[in-house]
KEKE-3310 file (N, C-alpha, C; in steps of 0.2 Angstrom, whole numbers, plus 5000, padded with zeros to 4 digits):
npx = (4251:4244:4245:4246:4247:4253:4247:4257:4243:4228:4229:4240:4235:4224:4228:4235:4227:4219:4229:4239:4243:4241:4232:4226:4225:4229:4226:4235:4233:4235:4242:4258:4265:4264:4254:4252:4261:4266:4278:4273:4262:4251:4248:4234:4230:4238:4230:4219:4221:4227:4215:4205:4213:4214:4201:4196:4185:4175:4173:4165:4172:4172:4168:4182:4190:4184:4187:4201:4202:4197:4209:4219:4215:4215:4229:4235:4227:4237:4246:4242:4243:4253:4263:4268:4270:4277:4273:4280:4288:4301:4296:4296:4280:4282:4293:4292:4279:4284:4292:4283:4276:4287:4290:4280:4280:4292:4289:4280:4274:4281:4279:4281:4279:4284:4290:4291:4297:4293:4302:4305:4311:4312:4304:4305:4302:4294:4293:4292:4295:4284:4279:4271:4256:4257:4257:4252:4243:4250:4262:4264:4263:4273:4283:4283:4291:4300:4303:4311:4317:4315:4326:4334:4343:4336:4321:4328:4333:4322:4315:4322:4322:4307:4304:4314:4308:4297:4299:4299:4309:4320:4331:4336:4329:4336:4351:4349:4351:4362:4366:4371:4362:4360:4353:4339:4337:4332:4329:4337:4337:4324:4320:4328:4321:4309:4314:4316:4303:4303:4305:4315:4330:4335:4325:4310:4304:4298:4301:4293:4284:4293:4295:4282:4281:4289:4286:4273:4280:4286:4274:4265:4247:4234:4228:4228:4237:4247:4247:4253:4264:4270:4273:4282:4292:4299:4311:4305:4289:4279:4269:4250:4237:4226:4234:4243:4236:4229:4243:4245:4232:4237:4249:4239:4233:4243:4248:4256:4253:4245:4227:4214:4197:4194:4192:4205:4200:4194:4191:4187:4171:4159:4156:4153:4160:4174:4176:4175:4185:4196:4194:4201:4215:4231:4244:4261:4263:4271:4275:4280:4289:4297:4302:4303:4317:4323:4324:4316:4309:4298:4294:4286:4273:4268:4258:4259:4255:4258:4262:4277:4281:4285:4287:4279:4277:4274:4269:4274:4283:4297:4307:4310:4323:4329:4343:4349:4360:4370:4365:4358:4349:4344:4339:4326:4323:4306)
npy = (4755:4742:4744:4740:4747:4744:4748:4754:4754:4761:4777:4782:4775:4782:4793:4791:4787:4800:4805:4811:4799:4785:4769:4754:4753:4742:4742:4735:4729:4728:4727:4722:4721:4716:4701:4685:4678:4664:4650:4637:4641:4645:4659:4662:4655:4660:4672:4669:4668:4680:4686:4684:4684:4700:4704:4703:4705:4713:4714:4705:4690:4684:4694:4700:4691:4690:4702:4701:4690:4695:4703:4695:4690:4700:4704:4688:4693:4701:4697:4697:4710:4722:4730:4731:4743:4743:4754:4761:4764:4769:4760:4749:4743:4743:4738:4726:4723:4723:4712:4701:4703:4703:4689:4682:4686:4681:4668:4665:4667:4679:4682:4693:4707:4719:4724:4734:4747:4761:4768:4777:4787:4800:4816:4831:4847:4842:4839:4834:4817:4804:4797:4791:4793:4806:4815:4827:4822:4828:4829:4815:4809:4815:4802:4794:4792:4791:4779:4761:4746:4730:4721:4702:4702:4709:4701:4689:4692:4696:4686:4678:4681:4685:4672:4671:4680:4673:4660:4650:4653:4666:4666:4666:4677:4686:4679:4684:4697:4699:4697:4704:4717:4727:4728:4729:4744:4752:4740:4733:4743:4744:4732:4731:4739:4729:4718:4728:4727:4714:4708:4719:4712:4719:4724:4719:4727:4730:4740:4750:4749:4753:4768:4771:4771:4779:4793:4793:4795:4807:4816:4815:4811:4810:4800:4799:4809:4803:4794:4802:4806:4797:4792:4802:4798:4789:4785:4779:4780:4769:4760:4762:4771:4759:4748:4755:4760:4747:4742:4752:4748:4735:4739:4746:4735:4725:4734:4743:4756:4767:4771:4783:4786:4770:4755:4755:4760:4758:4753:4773:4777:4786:4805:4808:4796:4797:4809:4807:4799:4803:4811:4801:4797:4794:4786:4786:4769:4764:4753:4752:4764:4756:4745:4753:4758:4748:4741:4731:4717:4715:4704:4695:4701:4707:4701:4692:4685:4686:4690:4689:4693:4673:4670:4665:4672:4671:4670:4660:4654:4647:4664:4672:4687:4705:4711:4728:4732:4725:4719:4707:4692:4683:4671:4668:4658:4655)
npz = (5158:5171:5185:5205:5218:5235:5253:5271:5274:5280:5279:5272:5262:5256:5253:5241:5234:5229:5225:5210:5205:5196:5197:5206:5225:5237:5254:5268:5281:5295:5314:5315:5326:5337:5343:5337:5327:5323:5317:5303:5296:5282:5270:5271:5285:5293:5290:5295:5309:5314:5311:5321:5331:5334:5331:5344:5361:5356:5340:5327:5325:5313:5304:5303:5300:5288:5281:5280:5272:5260:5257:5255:5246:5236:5237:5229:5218:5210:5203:5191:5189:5178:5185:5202:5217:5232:5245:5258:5277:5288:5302:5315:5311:5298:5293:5294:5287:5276:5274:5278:5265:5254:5256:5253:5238:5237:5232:5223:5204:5196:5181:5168:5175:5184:5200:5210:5223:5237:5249:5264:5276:5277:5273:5263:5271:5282:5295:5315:5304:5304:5296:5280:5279:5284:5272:5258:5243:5233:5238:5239:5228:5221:5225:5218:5205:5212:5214:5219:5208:5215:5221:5219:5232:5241:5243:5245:5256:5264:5266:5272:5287:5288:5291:5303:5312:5313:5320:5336:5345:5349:5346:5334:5328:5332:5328:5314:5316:5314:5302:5286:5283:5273:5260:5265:5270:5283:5292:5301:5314:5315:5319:5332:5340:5342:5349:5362:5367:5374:5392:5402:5408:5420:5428:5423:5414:5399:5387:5383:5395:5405:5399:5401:5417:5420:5414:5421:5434:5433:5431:5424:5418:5414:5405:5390:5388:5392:5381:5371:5375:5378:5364:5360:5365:5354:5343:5329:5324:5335:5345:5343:5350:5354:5359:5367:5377:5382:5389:5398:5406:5408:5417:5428:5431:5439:5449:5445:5444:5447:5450:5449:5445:5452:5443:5430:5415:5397:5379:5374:5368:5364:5366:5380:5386:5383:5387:5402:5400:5399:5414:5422:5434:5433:5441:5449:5456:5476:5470:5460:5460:5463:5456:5446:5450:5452:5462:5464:5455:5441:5436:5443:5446:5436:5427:5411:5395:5380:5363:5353:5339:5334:5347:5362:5377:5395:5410:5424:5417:5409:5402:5388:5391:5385:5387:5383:5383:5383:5371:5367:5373:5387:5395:5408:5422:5427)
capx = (4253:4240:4247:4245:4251:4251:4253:4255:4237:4223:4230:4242:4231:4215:4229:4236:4220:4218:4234:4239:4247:4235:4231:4223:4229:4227:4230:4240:4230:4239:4245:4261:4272:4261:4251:4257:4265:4269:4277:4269:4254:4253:4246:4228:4229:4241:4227:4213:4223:4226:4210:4201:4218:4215:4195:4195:4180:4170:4171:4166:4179:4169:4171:4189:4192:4182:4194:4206:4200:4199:4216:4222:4213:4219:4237:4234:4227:4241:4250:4238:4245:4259:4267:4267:4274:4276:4273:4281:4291:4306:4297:4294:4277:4281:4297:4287:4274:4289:4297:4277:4274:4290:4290:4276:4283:4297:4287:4276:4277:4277:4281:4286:4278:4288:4289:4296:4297:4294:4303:4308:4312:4310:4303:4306:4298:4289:4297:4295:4292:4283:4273:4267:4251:4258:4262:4249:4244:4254:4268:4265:4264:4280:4289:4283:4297:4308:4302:4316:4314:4317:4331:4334:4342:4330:4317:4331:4334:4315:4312:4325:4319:4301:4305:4317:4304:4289:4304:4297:4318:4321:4337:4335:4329:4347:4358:4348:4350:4369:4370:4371:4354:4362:4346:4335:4342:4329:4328:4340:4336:4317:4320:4332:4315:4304:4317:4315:4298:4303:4306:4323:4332:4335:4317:4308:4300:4299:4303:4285:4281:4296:4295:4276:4280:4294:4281:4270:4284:4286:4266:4258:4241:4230:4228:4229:4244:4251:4249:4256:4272:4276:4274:4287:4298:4300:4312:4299:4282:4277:4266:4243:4233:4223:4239:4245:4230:4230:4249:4243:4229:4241:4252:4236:4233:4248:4248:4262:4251:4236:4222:4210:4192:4198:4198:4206:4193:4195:4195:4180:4167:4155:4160:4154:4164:4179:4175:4175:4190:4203:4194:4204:4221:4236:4253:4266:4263:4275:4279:4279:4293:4303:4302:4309:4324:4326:4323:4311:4309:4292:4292:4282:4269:4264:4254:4261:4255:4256:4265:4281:4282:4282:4286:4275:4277:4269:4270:4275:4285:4305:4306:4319:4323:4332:4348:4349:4363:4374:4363:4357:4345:4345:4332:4326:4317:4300)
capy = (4749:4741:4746:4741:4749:4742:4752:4752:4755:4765:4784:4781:4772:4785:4798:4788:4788:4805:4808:4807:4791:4779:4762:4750:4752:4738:4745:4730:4732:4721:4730:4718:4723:4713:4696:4679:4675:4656:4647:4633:4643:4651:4665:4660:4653:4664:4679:4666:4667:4688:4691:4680:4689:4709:4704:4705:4703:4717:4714:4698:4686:4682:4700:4703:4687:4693:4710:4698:4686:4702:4707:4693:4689:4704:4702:4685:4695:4705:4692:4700:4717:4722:4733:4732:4746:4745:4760:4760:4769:4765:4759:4744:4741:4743:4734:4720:4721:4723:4705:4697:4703:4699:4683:4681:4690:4677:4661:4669:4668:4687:4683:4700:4712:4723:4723:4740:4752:4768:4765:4783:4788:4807:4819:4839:4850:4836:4840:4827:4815:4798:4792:4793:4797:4815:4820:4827:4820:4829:4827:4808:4807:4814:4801:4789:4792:4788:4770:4757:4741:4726:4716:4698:4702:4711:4696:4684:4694:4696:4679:4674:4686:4682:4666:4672:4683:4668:4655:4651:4654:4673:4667:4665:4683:4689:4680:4686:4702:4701:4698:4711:4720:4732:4728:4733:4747:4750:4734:4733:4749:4742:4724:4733:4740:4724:4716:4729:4724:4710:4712:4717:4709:4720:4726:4715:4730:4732:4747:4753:4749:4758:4775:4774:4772:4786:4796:4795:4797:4814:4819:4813:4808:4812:4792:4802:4813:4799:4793:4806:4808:4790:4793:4807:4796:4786:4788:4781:4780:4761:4760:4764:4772:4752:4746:4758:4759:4741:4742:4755:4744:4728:4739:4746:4728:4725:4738:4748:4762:4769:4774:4785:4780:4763:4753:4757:4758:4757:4764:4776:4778:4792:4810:4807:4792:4801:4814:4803:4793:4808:4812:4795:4800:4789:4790:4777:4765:4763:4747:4756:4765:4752:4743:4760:4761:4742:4736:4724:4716:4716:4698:4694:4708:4707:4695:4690:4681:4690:4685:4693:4687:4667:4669:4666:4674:4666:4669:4655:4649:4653:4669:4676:4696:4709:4717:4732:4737:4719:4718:4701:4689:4680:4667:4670:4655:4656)
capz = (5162:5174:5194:5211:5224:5243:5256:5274:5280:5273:5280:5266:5253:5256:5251:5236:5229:5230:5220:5202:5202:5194:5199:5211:5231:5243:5260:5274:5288:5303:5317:5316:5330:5343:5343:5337:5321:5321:5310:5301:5294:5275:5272:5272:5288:5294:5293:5300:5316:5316:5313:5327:5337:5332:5333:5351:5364:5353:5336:5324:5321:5306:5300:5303:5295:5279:5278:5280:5266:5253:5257:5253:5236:5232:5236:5226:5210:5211:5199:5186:5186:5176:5190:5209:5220:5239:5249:5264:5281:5291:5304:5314:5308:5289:5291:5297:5283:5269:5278:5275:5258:5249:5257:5249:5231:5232:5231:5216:5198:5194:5176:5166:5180:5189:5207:5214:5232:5237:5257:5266:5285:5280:5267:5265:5275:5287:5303:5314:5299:5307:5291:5272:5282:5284:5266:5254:5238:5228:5242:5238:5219:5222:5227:5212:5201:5216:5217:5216:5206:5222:5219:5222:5238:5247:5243:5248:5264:5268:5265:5278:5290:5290:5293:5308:5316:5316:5325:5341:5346:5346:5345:5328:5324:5336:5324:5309:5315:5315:5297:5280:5279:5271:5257:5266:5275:5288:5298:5308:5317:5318:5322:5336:5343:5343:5355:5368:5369:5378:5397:5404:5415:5426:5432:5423:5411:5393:5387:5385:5401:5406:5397:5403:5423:5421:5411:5429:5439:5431:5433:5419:5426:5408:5399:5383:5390:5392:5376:5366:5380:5376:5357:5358:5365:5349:5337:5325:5326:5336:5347:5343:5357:5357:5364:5373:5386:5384:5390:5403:5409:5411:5424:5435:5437:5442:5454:5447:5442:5453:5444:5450:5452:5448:5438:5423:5410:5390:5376:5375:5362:5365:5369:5387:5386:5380:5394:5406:5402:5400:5417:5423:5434:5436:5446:5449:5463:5477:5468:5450:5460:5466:5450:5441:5453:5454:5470:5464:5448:5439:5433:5450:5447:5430:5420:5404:5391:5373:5359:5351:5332:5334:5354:5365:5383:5398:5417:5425:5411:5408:5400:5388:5392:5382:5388:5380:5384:5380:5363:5368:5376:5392:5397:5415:5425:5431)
cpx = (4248:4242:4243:4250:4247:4253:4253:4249:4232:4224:4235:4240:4226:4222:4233:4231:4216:4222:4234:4242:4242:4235:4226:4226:4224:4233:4232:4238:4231:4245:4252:4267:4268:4255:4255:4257:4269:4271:4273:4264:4256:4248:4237:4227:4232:4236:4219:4213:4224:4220:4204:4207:4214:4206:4192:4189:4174:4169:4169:4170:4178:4170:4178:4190:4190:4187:4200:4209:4204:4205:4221:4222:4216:4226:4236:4231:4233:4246:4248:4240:4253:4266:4266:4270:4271:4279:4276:4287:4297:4304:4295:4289:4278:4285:4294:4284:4278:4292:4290:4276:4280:4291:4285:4279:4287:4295:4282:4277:4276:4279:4283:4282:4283:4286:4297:4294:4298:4297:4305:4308:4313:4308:4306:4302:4295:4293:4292:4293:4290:4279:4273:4259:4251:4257:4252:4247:4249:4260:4270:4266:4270:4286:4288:4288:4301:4307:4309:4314:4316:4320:4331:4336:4339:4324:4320:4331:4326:4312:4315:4322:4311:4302:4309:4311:4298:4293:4300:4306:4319:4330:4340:4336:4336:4352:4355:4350:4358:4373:4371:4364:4354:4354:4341:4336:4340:4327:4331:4336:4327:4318:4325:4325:4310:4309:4317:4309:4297:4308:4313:4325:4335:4329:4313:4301:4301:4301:4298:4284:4286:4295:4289:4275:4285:4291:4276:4272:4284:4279:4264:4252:4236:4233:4230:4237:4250:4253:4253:4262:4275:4277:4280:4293:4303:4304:4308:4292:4282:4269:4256:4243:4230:4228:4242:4241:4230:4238:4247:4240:4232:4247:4248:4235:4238:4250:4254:4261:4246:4232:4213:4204:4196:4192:4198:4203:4197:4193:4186:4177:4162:4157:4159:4159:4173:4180:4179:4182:4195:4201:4199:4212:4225:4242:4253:4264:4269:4280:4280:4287:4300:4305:4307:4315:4326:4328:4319:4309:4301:4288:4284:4273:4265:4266:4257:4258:4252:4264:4270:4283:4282:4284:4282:4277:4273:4272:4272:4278:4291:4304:4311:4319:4328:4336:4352:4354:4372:4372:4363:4352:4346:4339:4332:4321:4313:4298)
cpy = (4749:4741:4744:4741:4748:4747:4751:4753:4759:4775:4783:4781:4777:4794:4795:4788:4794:4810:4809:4800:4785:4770:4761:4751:4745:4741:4737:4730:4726:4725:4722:4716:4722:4708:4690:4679:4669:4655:4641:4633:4646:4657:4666:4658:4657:4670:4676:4668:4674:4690:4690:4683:4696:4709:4706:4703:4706:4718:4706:4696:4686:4687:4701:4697:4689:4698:4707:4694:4690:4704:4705:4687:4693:4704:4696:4687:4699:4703:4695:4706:4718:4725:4733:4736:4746:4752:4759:4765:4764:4761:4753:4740:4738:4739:4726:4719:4719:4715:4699:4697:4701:4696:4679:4681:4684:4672:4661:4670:4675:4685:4690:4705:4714:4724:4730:4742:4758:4768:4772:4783:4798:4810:4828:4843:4847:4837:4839:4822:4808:4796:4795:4795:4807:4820:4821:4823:4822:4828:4819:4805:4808:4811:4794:4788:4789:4781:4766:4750:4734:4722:4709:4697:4704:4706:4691:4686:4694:4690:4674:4677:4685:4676:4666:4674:4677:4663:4657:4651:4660:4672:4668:4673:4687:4685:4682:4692:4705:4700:4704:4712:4727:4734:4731:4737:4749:4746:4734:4737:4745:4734:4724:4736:4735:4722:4720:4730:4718:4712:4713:4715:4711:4723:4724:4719:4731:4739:4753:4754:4753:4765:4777:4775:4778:4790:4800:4798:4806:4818:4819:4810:4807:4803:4796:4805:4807:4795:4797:4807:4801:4789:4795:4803:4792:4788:4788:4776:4772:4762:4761:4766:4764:4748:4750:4760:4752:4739:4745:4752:4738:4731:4742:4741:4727:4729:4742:4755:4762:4772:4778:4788:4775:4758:4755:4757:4760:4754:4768:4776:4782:4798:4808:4802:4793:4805:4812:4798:4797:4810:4808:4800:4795:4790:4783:4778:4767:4757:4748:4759:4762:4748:4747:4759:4755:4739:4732:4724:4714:4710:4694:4697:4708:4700:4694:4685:4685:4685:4691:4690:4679:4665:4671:4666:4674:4668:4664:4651:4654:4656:4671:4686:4698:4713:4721:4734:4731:4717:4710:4698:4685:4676:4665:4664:4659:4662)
cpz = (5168:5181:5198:5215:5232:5247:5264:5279:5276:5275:5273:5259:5251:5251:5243:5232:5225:5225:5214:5201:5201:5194:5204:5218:5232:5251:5265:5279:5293:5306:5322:5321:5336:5340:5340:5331:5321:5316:5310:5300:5285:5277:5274:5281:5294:5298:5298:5308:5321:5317:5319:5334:5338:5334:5341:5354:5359:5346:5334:5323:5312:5301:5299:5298:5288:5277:5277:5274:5260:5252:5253:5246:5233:5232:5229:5217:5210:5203:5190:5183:5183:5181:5195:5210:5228:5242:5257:5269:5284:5297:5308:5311:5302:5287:5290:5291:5274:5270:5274:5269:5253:5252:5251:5241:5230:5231:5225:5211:5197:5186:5171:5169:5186:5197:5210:5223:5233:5246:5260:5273:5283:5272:5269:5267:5281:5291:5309:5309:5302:5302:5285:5274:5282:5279:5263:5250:5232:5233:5239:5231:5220:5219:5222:5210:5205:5218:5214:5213:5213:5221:5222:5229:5242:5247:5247:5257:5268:5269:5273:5284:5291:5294:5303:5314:5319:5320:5332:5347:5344:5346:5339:5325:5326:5330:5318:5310:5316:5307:5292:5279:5277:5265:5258:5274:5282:5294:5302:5317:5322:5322:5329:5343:5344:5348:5361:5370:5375:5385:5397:5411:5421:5430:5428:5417:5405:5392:5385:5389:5404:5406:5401:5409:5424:5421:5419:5433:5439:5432:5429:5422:5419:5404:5394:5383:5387:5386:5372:5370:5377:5367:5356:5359:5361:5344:5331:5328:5327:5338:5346:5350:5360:5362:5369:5380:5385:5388:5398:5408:5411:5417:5428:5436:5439:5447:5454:5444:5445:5449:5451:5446:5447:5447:5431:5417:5401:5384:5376:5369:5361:5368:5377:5389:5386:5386:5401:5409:5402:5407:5424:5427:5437:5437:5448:5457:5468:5477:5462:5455:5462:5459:5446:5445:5454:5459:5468:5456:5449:5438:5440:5451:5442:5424:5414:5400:5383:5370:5355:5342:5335:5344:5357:5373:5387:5404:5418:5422:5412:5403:5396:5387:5387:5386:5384:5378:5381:5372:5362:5370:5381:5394:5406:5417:5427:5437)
residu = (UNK:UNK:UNK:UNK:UNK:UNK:UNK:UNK:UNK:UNK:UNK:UNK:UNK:UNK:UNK:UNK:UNK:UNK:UNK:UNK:UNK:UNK:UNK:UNK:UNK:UNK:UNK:UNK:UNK:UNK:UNK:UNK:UNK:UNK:UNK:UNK:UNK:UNK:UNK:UNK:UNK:UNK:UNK:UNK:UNK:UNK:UNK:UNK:UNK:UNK:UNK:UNK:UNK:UNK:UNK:UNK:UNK:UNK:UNK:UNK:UNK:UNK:UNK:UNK:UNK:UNK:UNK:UNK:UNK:UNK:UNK:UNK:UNK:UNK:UNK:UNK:UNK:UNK:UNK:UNK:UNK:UNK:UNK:UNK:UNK:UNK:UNK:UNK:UNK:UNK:UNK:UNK:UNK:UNK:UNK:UNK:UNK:UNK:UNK:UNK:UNK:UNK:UNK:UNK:UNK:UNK:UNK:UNK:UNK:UNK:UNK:UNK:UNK:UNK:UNK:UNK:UNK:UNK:UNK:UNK:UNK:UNK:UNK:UNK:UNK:UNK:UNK:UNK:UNK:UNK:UNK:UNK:UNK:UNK:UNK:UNK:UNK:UNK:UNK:UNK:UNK:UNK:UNK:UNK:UNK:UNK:UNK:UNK:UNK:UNK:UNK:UNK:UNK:UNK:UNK:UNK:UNK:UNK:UNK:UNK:UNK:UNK:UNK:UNK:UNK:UNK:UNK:UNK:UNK:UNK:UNK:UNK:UNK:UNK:UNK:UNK:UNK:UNK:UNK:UNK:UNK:UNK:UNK:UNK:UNK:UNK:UNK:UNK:UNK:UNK:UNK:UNK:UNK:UNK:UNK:UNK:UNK:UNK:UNK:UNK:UNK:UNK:UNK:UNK:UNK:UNK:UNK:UNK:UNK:UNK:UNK:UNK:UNK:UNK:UNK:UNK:UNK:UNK:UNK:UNK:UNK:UNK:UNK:UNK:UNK:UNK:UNK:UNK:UNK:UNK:UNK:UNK:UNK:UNK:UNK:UNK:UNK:UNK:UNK:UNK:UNK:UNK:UNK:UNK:UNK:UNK:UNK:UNK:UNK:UNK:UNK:UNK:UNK:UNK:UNK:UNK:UNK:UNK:UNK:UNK:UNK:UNK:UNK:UNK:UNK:UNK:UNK:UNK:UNK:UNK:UNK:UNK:UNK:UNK:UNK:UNK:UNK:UNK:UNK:UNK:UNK:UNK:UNK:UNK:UNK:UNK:UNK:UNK:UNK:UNK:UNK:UNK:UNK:UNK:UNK:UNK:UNK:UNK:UNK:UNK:UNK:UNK:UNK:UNK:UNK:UNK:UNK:UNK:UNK:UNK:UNK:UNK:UNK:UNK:UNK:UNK:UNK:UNK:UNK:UNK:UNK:UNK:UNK:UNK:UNK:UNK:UNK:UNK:UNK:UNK:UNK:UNK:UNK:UNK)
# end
């Protein structure tokens, strides 16, 4: 039987490859748990608009767009193979990319090709377990045999679900996320974590941004440090290092983290540069601290304009926050 297997990303595929299990990978590479996802794109145009995102000041659009291209030829041969199997983790990312891809699957003749999943939140021995990146190859051959075939619900459910997440109304993905997703058992859990992405209404901080002024508070000073402290906080792996100093960097401008020499530089490329950039030391402002204890709300302080699946967040624009604790949304004038 002629196999492809997707997986989330190439730490995955490069060990897939590696294994016994024979086929084709294509690795999913879009870091989906930030930038804009609109509707009313397919999937061609869809990755036009990622990859001129994820491109950034310093690479080519024209390049990303290619890797983009390929990725999604090769999804489109797919149709070709007699068995697909996706690889994938509990966590927001993968949830995200399983939402894109059987959406995809479900508009798709697969005519008598099987479309399976290998989906896990923990393996034996792997303590703490954050990824199919961790496992060996023979760890990962494994867990072949334990693929499941993907039922019309889980297609049906992903299909709704895409569609909820690219709404430019997160109210949409809030009532999606009160129905049965029993299907596919990990979502909730994840689509629980994308909403506290957006600010709370009581201090006007994500929960990023949160964990990473506490994180100061406590004497974290090391950029890196900091990364890895705010990792741990995770129950599953979110967050990159590229965002997470991009995160950093959006509160020393906002003056709720001091950075010394300033200004807050990123990301490095040369060991000097590397050297240099762990030499970097940050502590909470005395507006970082008022902020954490809620004397003053954030929205005043920090710039916004990022994209959270099909919503887009804009200073100067009414804003809807996540109260965590109510398991809701609330839209906060200007």
């Amino acid at each position: 039987m002629t196999m492809l297997h997707i997986t989330n990303g190439d730490g995955a595929a490069d060990i897939l490859k590696h294994s016994t299990v024979a086929g084709d990978v294509l690795p999913w590479r879009d870091p989906m748990h930030h930038g804009p996802f609109p509707s009313g794109l397919d999937l061609q145009g869809l990755s036009r608009l990622r990859a001129r995102y994820l491109a950034g000041p310093s690479v080519d659009p024209a390049e990303a767009e290619r890797d983009f291209r390929l990725r999604d030829e090769h999804l489109l041969a797919s149709l070709k193979y007699q068995g697909v199997v996706l690889w994938f983790e509990h966590d927001l990312l993968d949830q995200l990319q399983i939402l894109q891809i059987l959406d995809w699957f479900a508009g798709a003749d697969l005519g008598g090709a099987l479309l399976e999943m290998v989906c896990i939140d923990a393996f034996p021995g792997v303590e703490p377990f954050r990824g199919l990146g961790q496992l060996t190859p023979a760890q990962m051959a494994s867990l072949f045999d334990q693929r499941e075939a993907i039922s019309a619900a889980e297609t049906s459910l992903a299909k709704t679900g895409w569609a909820a997440f690219r709404s430019d109304d997160p109210r949409d993905l809030l009532g999606f996320l009160q129905e049965d997703l029993s299907a596919l058992p990990f979502l909730r859990a994840a689509l629980r974590r994308h909403f506290e992405e957006y600010p709370s209404p009581h201090n006007g901080l994500t929960r990023t941004e949160h964990q990473l002024l506490s994180l100061a508070a406590d004497g974290v000073s090391d950029p890196v440090d900091l990364f890895v402290h705010n990792m741990e906080l995770e129950t599953a792996l979110y967050l990159g290092d590229w965002t997470s100093f991009s995160t950093i960097d959006r509160l020393c401008q906002a003056s709720l983290l001091s950075c010394q020499p300033t200004p807050f530089w990123h990301p490095p490329t040369t060991l000097a540069d590397r050297q240099a950039f762990r030499a970097q030391r940050l502590g909470l402002s005395d507006d970082g601290a008022r902020v954490l204890s809620g004397e003053r709300d954030a929205a005043g302080l920090i710039h916004r304009d990022i994209w959270l699946g099909g919503v887009h967040l804009q200073s100067g624009q009414p804003m809807w926050r996540w109260d965590a604790e109510a398991v809701n949304l609330v839209l906060c004038d200007a």
